[in-house]
PAVO-503064 format. One record per residue: x, y, z of N, C-alpha, C in turn; residue number from 1. Coordinates in nm, 2 decimals. Example, Ala and Ser with C-alpha at 12.3 -4.5 7.8 and 13.67 -1.06 7.14 Angstrom:
BEGIN
(r (1.32,-0.57,0.78),(1.23,-0.45,0.78),(1.32,-0.33,0.78),1)
(r (1.28,-0.22,0.71),(1.37,-0.11,0.71),(1.29,0.00,0.79),2)
//
This chain:
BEGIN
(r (0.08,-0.12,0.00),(0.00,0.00,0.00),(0.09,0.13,0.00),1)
(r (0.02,0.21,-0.07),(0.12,0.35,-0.14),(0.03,0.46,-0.01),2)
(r (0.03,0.52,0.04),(-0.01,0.61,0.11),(0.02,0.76,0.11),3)
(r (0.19,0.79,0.13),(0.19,0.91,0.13),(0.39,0.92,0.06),4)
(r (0.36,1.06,0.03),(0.53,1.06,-0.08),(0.56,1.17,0.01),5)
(r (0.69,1.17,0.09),(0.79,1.30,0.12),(0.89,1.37,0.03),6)
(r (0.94,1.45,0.06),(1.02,1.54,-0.08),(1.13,1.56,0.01),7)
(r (1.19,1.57,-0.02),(1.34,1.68,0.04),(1.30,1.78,-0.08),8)
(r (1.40,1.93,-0.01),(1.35,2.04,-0.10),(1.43,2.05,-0.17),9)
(r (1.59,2.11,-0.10),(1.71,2.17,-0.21),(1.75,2.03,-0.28),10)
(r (1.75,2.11,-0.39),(1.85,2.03,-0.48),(1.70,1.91,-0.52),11)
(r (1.61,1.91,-0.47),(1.45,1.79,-0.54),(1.39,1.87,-0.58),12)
(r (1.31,1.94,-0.53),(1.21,2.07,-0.56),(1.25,2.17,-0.62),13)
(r (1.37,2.25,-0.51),(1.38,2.37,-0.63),(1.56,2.41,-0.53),14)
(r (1.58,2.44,-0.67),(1.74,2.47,-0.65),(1.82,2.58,-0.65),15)
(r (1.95,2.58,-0.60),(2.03,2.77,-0.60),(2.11,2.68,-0.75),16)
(r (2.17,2.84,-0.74),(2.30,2.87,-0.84),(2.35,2.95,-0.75),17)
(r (2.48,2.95,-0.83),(2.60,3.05,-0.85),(2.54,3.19,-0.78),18)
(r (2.43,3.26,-0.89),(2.41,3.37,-0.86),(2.31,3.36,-0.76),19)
(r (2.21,3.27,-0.77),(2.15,3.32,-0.61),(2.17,3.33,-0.51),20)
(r (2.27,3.22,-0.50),(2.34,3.19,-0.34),(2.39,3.33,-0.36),21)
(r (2.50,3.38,-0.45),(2.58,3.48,-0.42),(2.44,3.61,-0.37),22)
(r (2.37,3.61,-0.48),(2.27,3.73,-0.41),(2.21,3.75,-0.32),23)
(r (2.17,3.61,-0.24),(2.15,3.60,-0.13),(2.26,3.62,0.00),24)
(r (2.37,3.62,-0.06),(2.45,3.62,0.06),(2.46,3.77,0.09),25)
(r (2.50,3.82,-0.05),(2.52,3.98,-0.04),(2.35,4.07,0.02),26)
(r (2.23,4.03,0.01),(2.12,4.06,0.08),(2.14,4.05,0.23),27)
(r (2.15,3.89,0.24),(2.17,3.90,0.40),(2.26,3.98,0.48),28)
(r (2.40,4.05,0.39),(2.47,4.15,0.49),(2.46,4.24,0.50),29)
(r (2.43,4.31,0.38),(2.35,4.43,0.35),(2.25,4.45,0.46),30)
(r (2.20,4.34,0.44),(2.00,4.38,0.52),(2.08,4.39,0.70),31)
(r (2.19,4.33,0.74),(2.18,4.31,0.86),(2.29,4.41,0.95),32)
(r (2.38,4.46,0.83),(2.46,4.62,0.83),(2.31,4.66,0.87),33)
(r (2.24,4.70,0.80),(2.15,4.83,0.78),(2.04,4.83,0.92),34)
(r (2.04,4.69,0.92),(2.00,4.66,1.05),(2.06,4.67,1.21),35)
(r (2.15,4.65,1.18),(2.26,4.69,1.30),(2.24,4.88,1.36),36)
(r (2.27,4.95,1.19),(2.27,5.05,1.16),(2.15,5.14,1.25),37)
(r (2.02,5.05,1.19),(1.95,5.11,1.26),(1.90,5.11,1.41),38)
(r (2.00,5.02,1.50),(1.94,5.00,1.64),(2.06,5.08,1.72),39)
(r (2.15,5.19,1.60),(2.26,5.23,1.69),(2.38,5.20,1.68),40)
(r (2.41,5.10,1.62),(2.51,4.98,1.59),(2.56,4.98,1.46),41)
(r (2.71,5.10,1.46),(2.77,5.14,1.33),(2.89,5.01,1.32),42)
(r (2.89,4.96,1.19),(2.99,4.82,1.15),(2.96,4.86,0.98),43)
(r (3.09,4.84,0.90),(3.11,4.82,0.77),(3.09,4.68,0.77),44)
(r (3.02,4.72,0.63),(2.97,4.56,0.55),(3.08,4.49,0.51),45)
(r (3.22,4.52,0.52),(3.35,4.43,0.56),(3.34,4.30,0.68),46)
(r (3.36,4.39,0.77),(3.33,4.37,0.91),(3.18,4.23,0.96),47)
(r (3.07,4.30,0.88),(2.95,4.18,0.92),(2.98,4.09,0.79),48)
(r (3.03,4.11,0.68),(3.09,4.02,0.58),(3.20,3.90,0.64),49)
(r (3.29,3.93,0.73),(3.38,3.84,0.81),(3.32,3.81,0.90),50)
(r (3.20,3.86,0.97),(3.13,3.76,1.07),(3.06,3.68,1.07),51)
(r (2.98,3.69,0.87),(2.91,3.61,0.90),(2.95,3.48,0.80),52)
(r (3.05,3.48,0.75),(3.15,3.36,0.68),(3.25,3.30,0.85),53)
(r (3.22,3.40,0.92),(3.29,3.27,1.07),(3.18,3.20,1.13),54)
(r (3.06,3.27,1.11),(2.95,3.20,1.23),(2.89,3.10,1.11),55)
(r (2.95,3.10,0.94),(2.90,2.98,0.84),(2.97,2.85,0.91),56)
(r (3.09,2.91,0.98),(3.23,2.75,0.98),(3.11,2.70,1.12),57)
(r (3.12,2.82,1.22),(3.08,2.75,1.32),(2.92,2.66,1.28),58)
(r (2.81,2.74,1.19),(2.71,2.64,1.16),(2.77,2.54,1.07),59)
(r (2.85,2.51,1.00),(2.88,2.37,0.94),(2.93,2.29,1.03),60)
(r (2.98,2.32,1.14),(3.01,2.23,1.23),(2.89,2.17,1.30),61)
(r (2.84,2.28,1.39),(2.70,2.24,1.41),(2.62,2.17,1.35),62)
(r (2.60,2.16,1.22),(2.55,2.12,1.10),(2.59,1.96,1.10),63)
(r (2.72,1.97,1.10),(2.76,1.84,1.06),(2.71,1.70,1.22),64)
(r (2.73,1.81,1.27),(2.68,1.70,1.44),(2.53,1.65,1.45),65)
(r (2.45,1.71,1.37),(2.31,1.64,1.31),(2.23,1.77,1.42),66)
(r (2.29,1.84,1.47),(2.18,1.99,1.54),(2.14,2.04,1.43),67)
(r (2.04,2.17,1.46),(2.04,2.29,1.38),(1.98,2.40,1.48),68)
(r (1.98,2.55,1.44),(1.93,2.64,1.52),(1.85,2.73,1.42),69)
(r (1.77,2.80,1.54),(1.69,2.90,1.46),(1.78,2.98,1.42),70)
(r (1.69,3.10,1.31),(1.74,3.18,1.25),(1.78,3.30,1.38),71)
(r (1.73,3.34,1.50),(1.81,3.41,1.57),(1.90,3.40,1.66),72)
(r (1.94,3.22,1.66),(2.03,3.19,1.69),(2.19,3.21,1.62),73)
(r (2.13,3.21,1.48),(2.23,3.19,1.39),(2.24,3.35,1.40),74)
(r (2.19,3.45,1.44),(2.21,3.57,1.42),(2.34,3.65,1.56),75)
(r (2.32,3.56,1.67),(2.39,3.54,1.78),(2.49,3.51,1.70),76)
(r (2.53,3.41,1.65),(2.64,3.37,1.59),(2.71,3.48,1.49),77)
(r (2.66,3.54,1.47),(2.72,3.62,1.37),(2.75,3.78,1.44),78)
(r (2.64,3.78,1.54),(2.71,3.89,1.65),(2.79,3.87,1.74),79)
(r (2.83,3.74,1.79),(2.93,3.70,1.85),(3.05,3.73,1.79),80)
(r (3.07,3.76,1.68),(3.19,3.72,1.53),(3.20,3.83,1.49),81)
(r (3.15,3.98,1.59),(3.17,4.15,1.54),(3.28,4.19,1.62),82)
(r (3.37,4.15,1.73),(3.47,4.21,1.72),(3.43,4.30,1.83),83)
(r (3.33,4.30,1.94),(3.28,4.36,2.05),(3.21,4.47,2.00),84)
(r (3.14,4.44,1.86),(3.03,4.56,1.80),(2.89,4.60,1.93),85)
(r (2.89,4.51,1.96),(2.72,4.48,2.08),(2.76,4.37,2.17),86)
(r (2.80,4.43,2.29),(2.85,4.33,2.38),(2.73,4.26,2.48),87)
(r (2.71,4.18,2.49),(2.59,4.11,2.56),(2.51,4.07,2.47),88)
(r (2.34,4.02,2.54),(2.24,3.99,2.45),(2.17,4.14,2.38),89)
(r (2.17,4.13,2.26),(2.11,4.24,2.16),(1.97,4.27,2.21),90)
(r (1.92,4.39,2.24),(1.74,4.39,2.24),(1.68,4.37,2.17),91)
(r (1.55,4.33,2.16),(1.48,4.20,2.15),(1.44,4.33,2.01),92)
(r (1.43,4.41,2.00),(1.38,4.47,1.83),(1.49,4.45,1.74),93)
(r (1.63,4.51,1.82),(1.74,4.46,1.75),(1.72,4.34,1.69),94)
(r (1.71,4.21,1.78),(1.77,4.10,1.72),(1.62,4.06,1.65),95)
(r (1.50,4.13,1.64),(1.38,4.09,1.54),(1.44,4.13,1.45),96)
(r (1.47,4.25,1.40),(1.51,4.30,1.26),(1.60,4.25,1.21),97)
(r (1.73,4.19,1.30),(1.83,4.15,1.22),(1.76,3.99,1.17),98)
(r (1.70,3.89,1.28),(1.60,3.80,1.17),(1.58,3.80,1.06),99)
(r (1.44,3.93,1.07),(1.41,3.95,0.96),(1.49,3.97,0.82),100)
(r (1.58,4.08,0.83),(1.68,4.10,0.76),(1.77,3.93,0.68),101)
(r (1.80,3.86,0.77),(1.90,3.76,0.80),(1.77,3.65,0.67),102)
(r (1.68,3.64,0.76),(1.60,3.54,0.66),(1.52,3.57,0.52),103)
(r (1.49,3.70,0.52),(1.42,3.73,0.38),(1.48,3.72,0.23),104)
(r (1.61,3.71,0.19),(1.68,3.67,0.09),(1.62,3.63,0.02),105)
(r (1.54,3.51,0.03),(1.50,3.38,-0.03),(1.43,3.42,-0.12),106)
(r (1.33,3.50,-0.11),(1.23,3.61,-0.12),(1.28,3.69,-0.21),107)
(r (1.38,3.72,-0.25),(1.44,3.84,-0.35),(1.55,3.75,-0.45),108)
(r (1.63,3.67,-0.39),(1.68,3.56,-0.47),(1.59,3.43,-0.47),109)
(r (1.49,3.42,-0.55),(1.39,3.29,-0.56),(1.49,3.19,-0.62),110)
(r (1.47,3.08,-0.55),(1.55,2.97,-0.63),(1.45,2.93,-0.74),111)
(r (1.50,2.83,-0.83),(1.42,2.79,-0.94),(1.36,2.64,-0.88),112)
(r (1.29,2.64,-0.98),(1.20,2.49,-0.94),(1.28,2.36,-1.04),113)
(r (1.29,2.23,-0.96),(1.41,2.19,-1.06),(1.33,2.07,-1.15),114)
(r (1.39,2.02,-1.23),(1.32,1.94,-1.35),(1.19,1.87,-1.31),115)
(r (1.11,1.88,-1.35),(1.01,1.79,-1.30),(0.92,1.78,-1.19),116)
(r (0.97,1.94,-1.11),(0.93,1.92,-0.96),(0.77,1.93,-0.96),117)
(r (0.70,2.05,-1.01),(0.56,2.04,-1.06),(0.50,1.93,-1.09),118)
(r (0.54,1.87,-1.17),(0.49,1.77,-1.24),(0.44,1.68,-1.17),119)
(r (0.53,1.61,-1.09),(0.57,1.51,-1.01),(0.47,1.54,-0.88),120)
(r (0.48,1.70,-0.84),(0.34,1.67,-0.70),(0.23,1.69,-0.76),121)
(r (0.22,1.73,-0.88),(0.08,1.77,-0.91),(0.04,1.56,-0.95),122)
(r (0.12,1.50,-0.97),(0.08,1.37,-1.04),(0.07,1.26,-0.89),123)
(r (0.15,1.33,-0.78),(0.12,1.25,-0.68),(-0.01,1.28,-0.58),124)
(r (-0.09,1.42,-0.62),(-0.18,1.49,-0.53),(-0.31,1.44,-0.61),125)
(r (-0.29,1.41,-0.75),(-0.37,1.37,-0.81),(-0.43,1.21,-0.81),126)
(r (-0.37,1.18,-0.74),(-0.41,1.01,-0.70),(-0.40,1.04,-0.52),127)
(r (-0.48,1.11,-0.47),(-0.49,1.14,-0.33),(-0.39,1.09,-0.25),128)
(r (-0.29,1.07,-0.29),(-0.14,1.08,-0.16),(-0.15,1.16,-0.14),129)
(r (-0.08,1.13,0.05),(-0.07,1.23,0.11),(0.09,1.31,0.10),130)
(r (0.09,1.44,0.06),(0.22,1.45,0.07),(0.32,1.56,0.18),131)
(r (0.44,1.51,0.20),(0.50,1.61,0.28),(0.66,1.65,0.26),132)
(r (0.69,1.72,0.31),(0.84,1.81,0.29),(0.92,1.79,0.43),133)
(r (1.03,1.74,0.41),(1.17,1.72,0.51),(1.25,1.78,0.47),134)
(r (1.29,1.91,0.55),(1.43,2.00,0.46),(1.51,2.06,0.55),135)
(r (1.64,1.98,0.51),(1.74,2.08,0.59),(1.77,2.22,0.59),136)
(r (1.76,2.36,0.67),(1.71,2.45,0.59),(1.85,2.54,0.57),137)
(r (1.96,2.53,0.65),(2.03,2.57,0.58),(2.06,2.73,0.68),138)
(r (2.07,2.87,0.53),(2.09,2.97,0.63),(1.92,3.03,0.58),139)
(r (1.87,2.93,0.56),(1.72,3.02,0.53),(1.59,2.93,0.55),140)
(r (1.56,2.96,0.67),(1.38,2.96,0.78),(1.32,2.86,0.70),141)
(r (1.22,2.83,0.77),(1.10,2.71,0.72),(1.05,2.84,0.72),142)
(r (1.06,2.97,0.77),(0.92,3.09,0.76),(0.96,3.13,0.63),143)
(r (1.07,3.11,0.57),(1.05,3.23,0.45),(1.06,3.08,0.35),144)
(r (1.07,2.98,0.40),(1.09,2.92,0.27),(0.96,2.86,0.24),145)
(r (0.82,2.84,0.36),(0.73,2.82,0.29),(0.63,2.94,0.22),146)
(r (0.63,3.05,0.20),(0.61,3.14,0.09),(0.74,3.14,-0.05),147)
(r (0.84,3.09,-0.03),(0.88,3.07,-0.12),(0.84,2.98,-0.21),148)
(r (0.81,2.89,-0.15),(0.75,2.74,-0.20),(0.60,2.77,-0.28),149)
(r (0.56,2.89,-0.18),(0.44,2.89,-0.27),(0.42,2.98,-0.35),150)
(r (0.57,3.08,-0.38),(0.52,3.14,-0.55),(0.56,3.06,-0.65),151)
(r (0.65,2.94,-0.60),(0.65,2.86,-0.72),(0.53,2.74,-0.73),152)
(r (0.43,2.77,-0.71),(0.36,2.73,-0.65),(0.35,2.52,-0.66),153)
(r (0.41,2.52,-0.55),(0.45,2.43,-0.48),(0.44,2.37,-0.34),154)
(r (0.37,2.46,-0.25),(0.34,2.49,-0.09),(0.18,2.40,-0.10),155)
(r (0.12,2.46,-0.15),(-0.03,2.42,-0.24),(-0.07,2.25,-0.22),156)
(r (0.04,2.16,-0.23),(0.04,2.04,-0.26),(0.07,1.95,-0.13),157)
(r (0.13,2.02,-0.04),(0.18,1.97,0.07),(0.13,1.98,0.22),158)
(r (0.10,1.86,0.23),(-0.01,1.84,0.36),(0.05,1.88,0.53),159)
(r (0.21,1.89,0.48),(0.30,1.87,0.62),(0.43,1.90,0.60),160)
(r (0.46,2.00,0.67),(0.68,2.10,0.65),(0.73,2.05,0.73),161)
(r (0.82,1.97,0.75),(0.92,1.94,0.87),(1.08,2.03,0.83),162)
(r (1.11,2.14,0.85),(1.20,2.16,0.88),(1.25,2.23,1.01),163)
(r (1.45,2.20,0.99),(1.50,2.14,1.09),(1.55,2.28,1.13),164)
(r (1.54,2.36,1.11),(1.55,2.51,1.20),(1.48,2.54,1.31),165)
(r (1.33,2.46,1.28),(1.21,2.44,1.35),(1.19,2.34,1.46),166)
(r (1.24,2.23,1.42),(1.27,2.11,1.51),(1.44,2.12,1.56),167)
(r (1.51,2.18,1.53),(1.65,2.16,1.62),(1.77,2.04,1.56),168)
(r (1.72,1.99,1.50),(1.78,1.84,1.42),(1.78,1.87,1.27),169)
(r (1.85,1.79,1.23),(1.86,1.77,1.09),(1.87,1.64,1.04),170)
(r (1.83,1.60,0.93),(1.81,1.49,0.88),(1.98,1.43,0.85),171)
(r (2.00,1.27,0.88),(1.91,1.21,0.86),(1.83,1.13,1.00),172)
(r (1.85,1.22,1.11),(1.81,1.19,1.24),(1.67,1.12,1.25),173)
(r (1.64,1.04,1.24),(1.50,0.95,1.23),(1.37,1.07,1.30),174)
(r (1.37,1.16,1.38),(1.28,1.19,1.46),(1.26,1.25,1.33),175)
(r (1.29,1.38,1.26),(1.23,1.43,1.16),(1.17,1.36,1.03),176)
(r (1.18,1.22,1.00),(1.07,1.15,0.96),(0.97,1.11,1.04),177)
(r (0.98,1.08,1.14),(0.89,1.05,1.24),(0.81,1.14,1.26),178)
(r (0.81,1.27,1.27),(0.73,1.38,1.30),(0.68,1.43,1.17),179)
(r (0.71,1.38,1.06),(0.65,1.44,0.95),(0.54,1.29,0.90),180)
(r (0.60,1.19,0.93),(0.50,1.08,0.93),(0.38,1.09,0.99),181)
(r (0.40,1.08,1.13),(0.25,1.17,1.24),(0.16,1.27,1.22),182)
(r (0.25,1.35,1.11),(0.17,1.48,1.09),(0.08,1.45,0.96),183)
(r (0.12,1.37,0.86),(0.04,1.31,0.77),(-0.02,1.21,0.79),184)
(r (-0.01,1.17,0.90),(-0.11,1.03,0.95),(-0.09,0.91,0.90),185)
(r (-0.01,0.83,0.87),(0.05,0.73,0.76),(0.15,0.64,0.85),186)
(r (0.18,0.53,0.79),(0.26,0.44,0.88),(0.42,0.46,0.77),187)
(r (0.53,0.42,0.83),(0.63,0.47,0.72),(0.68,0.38,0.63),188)
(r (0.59,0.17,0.62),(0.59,0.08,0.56),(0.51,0.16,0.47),189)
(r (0.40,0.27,0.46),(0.33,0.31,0.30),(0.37,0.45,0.26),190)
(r (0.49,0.48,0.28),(0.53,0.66,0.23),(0.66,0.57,0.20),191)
(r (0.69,0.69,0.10),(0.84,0.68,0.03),(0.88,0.83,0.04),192)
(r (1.03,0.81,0.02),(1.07,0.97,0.04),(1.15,0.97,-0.01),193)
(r (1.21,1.10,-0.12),(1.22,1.13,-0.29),(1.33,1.23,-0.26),194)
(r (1.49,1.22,-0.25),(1.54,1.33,-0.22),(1.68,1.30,-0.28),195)
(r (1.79,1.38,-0.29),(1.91,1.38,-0.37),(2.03,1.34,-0.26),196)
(r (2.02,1.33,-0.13),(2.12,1.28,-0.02),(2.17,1.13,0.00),197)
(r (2.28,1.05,-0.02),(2.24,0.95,0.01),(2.21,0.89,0.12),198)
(r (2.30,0.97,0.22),(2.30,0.99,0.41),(2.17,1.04,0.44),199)
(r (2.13,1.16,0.41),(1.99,1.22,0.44),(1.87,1.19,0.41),200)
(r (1.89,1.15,0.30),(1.77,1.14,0.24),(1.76,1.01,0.27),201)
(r (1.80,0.88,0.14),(1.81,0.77,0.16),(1.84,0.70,0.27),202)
(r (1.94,0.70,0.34),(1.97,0.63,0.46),(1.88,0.69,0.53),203)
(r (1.85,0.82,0.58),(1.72,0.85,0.68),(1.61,0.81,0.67),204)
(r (1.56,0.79,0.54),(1.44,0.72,0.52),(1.44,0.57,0.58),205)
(r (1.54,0.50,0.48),(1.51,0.34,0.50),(1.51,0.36,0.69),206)
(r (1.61,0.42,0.77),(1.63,0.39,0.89),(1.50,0.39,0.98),207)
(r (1.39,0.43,0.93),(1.25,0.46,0.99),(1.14,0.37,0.88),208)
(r (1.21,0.24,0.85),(1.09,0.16,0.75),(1.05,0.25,0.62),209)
(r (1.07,0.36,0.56),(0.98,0.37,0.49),(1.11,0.35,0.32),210)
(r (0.99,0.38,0.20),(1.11,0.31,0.07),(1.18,0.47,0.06),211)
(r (1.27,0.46,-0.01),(1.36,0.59,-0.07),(1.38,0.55,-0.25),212)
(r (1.34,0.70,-0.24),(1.41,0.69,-0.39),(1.54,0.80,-0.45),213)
(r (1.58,0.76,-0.46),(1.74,0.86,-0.47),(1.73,0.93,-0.62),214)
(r (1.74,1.08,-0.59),(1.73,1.15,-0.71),(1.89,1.20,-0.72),215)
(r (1.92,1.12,-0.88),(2.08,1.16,-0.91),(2.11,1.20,-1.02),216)
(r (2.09,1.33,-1.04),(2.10,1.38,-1.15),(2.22,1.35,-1.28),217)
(r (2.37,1.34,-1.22),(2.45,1.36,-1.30),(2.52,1.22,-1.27),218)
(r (2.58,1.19,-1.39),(2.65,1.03,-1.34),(2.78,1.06,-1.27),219)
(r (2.82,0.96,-1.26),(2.92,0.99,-1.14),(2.93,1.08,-1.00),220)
(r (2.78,1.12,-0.99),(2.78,1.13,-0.87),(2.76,1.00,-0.75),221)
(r (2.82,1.03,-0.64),(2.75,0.92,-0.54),(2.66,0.85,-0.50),222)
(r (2.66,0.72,-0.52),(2.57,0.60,-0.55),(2.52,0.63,-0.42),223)
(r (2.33,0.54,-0.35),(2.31,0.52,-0.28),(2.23,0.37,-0.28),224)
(r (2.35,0.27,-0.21),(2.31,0.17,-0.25),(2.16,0.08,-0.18),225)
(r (2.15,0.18,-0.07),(2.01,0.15,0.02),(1.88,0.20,-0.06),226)
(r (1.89,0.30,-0.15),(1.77,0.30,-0.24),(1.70,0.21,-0.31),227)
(r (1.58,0.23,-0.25),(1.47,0.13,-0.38),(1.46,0.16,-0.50),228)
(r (1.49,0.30,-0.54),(1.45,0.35,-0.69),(1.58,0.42,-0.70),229)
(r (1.65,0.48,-0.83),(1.73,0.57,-0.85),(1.69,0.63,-0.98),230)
(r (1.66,0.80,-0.98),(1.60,0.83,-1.08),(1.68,0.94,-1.14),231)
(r (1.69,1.00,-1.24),(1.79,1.10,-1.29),(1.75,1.23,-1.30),232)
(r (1.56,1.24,-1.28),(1.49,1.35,-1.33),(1.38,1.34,-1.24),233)
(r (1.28,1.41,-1.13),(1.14,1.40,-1.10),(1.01,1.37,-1.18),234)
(r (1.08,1.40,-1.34),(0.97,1.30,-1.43),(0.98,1.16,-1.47),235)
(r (1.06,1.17,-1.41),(1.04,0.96,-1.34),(1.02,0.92,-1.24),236)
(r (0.96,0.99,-1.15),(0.91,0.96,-1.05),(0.79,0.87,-1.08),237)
(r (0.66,0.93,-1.16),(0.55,0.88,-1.16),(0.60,0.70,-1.16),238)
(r (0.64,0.69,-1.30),(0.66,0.59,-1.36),(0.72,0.44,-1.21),239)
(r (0.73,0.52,-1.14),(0.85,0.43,-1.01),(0.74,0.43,-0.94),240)
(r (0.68,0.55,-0.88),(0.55,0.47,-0.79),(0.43,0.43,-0.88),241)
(r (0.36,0.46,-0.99),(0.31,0.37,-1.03),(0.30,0.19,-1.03),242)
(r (0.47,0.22,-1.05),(0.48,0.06,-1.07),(0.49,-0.01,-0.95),243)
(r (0.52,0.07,-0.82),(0.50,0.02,-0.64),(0.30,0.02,-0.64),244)
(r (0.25,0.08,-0.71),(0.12,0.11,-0.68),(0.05,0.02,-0.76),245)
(r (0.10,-0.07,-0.84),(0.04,-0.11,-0.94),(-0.06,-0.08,-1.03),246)
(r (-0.04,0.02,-1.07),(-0.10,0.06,-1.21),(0.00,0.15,-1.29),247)
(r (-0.04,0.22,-1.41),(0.02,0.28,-1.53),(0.05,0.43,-1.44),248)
(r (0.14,0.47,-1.48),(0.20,0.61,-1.47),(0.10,0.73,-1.51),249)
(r (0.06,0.70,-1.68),(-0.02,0.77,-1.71),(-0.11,0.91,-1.60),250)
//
């Protein structure tokens, strides 16, 4: 029994480049100079440019330990990394704005939607699966990334968001399937989950019973030999749960 399909987002759904990452990066320090700026707090965009490429090392570390933090944690991190700009904890408007500031990027740099992503939930929403979203979020919110999701309209389709900014964890930590399982109501022997990681995605899936399918775009990238399916494009998805579902793709 086919029940419900999970997605990972970056790199399944919808993807950066070159330039957006870069425009997003140059948004976030701009927005958070200006922000600083305005609570009192004079620093050149040098200055929060080197703070906030030290508090990236310190979240890749973090990152790699299977934690994650909110976005005004990560903003701590980057005021910690000014060089005694704001000594203590920031006031509480301060560190809203710099939030805001810190997470809106996404929003001005839209990532693109990647091959097939449409397709593929409109074709799994259309045979009443239940569907949901597991996403590492990186340096940008489940708050800004579900309006992002839905000007490509993509949000629309999705019954349940698990990300790990929100929960504290990062995939492939079993709890964040588990809590997106619960929240679509499903056991994890009838959901499969559709994502480009072999550790996160794939291995986190199978580790909680449910099937994985490994999206691998280019050859020679990294096999995942725990996958049930391995597809090259999201318009091969249908075709792979169809044939778990037993019937035509069509």
């Amino acid at each position: 029994m086919l029940a419900a399909v999970t997605f990972d987002c970056w790199q399944t759904l919808i993807a950066d480049d070159e330039a957006t990452e870069g425009q997003a990066r140059r948004l976030r320090i701009t927005g958070c100079r200006e922000a600083l700026e305005r609570g009192g707090v004079a620093v050149g965009e040098t200055a929060v440019a080197a703070a906030y490429d030290a508090a990236g090392e310190a979240l890749a570390t973090l990152w790699a330990s299977g934690r994650d933090v909110s976005t005004e944690a990560q903003v701590r991190l980057l005021l910690g990394r000014l060089d005694g700009a704001l000594a203590g904890e920031p006031p509480a408007r301060l560190l809203r704005d710099l939030a805001a500031a810190y997470a809106a990027p996404v929003l001005e740099a839209l990532p693109s939607p990647c091959d097939g992503a449409a397709e593929a939930l409109a074709w799994v929403a259309a045979r009443g699966l239940r569907l949901g979203l597991i996403c590492n979020t990186g340096r940008t919110p489940g708050r800004t990334l579900r309006p992002a999701l839905a000007r490509r309209h993509m949000l629309r389709y999705l019954h349940a968001c698990t990300f790990s900014d929100e929960v504290g964890l990062r995939k492939p930590d079993p709890r964040l399937f588990h809590a997106t399982l619960g929240a679509l109501e499903v056991a994890a022997d009838a959901a499969v989950h559709v994502g480009d990681d072999p550790v996160a995605d794939v291995a986190g899936a199978k580790r909680v019973g449910m099937r994985a399918v490994y999206l691998c775009r280019k050859s020679g990238t990294r096999q995942a030999a725990e996958a049930d399916a391995t597809i090259r494009s999201l318009r091969e998805l249908p075709a792979v749960l169809a044939a778990w579902a037993g019937e035509g793709a069509g």
